[in-house]
ZAMAR-862488 format. One line per field, with one value per residue: x, y, z of N, C-alpha, C in turn; residue number from 1. Coordinates in steps of 0.1 Angstrom, whole numbers, plus 5000, padded with zeros to 4 digits. Last residue first. Example, Ala and Ser with C-alpha at 12.3 -4.5 7.8 and 13.67 -1.06 7.14 Angstrom:
n.X 5128 5132
n.Y 4978 4943
n.Z 5071 5078
ca.X 5137 5123
ca.Y 4989 4955
ca.Z 5071 5078
c.X 5129 5132
c.Y 5000 4967
c.Z 5079 5078
pos 2 1
This chain:
n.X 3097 3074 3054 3022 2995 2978 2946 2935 2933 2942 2925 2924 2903 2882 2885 2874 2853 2838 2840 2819 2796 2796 2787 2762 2752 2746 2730 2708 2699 2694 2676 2659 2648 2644 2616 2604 2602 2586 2563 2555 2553 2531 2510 2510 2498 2475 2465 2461 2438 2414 2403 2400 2383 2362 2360 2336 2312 2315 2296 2277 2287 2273 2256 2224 2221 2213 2205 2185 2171 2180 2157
n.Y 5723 5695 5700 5697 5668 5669 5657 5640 5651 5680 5701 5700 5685 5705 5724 5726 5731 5710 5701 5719 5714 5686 5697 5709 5692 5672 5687 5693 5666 5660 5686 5675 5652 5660 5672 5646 5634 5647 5653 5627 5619 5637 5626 5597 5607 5616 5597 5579 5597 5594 5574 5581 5601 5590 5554 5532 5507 5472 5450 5427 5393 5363 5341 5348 5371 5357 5337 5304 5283 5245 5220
n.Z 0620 0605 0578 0578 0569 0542 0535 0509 0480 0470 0441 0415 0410 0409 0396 0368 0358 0357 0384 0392 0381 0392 0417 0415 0405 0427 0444 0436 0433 0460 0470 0455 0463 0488 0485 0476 0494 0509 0498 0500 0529 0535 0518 0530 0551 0544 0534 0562 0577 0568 0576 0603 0601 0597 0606 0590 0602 0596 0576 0591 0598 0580 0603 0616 0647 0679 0689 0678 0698 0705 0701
ca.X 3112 3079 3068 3028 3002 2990 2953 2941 2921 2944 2925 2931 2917 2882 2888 2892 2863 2845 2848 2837 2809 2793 2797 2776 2750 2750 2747 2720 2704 2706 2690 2661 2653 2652 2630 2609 2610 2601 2572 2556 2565 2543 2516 2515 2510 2483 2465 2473 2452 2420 2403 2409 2396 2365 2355 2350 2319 2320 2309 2277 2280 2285 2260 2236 2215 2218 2200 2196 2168 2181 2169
ca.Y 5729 5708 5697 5702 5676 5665 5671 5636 5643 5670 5697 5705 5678 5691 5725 5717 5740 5712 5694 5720 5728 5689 5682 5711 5702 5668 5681 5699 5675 5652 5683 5687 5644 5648 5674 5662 5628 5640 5662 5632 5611 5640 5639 5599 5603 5626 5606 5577 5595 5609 5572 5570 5607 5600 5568 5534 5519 5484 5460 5442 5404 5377 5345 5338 5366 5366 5349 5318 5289 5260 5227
ca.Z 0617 0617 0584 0579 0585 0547 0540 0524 0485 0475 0454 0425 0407 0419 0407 0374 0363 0345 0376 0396 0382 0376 0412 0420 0397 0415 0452 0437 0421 0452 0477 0451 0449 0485 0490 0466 0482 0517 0501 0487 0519 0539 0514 0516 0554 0551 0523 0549 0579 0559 0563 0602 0604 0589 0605 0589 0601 0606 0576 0582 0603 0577 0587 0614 0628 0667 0693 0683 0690 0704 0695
c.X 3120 3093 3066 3044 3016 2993 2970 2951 2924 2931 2933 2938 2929 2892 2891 2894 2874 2850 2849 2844 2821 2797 2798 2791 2761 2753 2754 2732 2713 2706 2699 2674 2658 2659 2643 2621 2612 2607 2587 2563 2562 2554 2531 2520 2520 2501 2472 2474 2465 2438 2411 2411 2409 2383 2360 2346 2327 2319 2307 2293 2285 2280 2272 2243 2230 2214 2200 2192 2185 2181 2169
c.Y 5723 5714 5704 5697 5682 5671 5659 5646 5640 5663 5681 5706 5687 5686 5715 5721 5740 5725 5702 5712 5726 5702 5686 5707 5710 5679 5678 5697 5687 5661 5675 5691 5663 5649 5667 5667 5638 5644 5658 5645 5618 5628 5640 5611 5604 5620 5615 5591 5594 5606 5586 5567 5595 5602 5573 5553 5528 5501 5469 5447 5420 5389 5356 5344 5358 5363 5364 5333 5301 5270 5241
c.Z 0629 0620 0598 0587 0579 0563 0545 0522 0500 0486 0461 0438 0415 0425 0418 0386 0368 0350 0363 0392 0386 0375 0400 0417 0400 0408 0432 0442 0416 0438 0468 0456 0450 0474 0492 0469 0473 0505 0504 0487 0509 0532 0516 0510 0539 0552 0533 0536 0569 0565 0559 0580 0602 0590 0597 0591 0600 0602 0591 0583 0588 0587 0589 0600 0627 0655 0688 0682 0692 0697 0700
pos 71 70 69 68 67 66 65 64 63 62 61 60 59 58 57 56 55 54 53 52 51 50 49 48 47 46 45 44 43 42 41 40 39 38 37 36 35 34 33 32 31 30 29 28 27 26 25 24 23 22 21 20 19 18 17 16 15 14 13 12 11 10 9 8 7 6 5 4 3 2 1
């Protein structure tokens, strides 16, 4: 019978480097900043929205510019 040459069974886990384990906590920052800046731009668009309607400015306004008579 042939003897082997390796150990039989589960080899050991791999060594996980440093830099491959600090990658996602970097990626996750930069999505946690996205979504800040995200949710701070839709608040203000909203807050916006919310002045100028109770200022009646909105209604004011025609929603499709007309092109001018021509004489």
């Amino acid at each position: 019978m042939a003897e082997l040459t390796a150990s039989p069974g589960f080899a050991p886990p791999k060594p996980i480097k440093a830099l491959s384990r600090n990658h996602p906590v970097a990626l996750e920052l930069i999505a946690t900043l996205a979504l800040t800046v995200s949710l701070i731009v839709a608040a203000t668009a909203v807050s916006l929205a919310n002045r100028s309607l109770a200022r009646g400015e909105i209604g004011e306004r025609p929603a499709v510019q007309v092109p001018a008579a021509r004489p």
